[in-house]
BAGU-611731 format. One record per residue (C-alpha): x, y negated, z negated. Coordinates in steps of 0.02 Angstrom, whole numbers, padded with zeros to 5 digits, always signed. Last residue first. Layout:
BEGIN
XYZ
...
! end
This chain:
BEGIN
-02994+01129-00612
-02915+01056-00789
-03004+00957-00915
-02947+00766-00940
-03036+00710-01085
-03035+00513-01173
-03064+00495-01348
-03084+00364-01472
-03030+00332-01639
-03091+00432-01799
-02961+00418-01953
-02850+00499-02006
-02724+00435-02147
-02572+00359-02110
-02416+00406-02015
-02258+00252-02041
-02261+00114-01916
-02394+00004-02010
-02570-00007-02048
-02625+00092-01908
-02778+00132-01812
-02814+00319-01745
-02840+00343-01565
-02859+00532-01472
-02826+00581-01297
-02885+00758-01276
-02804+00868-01143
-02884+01020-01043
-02907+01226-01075
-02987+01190-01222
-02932+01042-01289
-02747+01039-01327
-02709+00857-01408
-02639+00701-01350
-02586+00547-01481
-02606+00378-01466
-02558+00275-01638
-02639+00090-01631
-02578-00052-01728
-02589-00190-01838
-02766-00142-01910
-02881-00239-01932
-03035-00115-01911
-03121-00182-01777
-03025-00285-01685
-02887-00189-01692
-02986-00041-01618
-03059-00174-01509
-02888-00207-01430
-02791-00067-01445
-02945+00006-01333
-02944-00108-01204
-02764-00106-01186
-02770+00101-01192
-02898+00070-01013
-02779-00053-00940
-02651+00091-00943
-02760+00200-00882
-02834+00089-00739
-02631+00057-00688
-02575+00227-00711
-02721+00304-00601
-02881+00357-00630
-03002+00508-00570
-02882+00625-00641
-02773+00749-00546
-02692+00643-00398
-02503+00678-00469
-02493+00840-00583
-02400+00799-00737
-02489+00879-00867
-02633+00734-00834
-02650+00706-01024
-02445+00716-01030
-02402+00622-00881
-02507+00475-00955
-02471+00462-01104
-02300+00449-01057
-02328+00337-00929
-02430+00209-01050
-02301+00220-01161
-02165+00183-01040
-02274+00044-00971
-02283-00037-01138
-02468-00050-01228
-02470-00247-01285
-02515-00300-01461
-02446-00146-01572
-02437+00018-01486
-02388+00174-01563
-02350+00331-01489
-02397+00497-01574
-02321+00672-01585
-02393+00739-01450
-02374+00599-01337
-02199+00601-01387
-02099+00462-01296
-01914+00463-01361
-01840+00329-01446
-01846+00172-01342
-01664+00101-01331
-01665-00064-01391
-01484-00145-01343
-01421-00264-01493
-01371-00408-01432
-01191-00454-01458
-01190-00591-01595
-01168-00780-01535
-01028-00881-01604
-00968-00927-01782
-00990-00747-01847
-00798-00731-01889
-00810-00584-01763
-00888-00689-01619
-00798-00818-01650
-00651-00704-01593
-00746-00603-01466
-00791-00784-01381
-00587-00835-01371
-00516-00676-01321
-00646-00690-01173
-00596-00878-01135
-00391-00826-01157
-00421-00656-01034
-00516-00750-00914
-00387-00875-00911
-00245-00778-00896
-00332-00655-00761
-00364-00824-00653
-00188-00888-00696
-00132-00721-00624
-00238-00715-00476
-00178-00877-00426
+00000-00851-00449
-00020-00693-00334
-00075-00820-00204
+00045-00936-00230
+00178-00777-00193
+00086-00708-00067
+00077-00866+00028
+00280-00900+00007
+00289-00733+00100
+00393-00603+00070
+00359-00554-00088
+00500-00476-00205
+00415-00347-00322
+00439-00380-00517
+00296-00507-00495
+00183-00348-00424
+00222-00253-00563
+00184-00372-00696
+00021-00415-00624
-00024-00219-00600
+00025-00208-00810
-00085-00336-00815
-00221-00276-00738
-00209-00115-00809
-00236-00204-00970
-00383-00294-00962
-00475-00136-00894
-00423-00035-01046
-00482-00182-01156
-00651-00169-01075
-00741-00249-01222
-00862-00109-01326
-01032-00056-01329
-01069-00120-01134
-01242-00187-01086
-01262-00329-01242
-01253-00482-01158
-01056-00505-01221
-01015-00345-01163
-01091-00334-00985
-00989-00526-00972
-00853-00429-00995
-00871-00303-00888
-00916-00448-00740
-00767-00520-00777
-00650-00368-00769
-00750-00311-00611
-00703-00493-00523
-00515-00474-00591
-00539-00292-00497
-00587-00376-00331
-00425-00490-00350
-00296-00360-00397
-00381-00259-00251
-00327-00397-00140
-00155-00415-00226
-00118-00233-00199
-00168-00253-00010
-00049-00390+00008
+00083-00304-00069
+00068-00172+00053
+00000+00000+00000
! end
């Protein structure tokens, strides 16, 4: 590989570096790319231990190491304040724990998509065009019912669970006081009985 060619990739993986980075500080990466950080500079030191031809190769490897510097200062920088807690924390990434509709989904104000899908796929075992309503009606259907459920009782919540019915699927609503199981209670019902 020419020198030319190594300080082209030098410059696309600068890019990466940033953009790894910037992952980190919004919360998509768990950790900085440190490993990242440092190939690059052990490429930069390699390349300036190479004698370059041309006087262009030489700004332009200057350029991609004052880049690198300065990314690397402005990033040391932010994880810095970051630890002393004078900047802003790293996000914490929600992951959704896994969607039981067996065990019981909950649904405060607005029913999420991935609750409504899991619901969903599990009252309709999975087979697409096997109700008489799609995703969409159903989930606007569990809206409708969070809503005068919590209307009507007070609760903060709604748990949704599905349950073996013959030889179909019963969806069954129970209001909540908080995330923790409570009592049962009668909710409402919507069947889905095999063909």
């Amino acid at each position: 590989m020419t020198p030319q060619q190594r300080i082209e990739r030098l410059e696309t993986d600068i890019r990466q570096f940033q953009i790894e980075y910037e992952k980190f500080f919004n919360g998509g990466r768990t950790l900085p790319p440190e490993d990242l950080q440092e190939k690059l500079r052990v490429e930069v030191r390699a390349l300036r231990n190479i004698t370059l031809r041309s006087l262009a190769d030489s700004w332009r490897l200057g350029q991609v190491e004052a880049r690198l510097a300065s990314y690397s200062e402005l990033f040391g920088r932010r994880l810095r304040l970051q630890e002393e807690g004078r900047g802003p924390a790293v996000p914490v990434v929600q992951r959704h724990p896994s969607l039981d509709p067996h065990q019981g989904i909950d649904c405060a104000d607005l029913v999420e998509p991935e609750a409504a899908e899991a619901l969903y796929r599990g009252l309709t075992g999975g087979r697409p065009g096997g109700p008489d309503f799609d995703l969409d009606s159903f989930k606007g259907y569990l809206q409708r019912q969070v809503e005068a459920i919590r209307s009507r009782t007070g609760c903060t919540g709604v748990r949704f669970r599905l349950e073996r019915e013959g030889d179909g699927m019963k969806l069954k609503a129970r209001p909540i006081k908080d995330p923790r199981p409570a009592k049962q209670s009668p909710g409402s019902s919507l069947s889905s009985r095999k063909e």
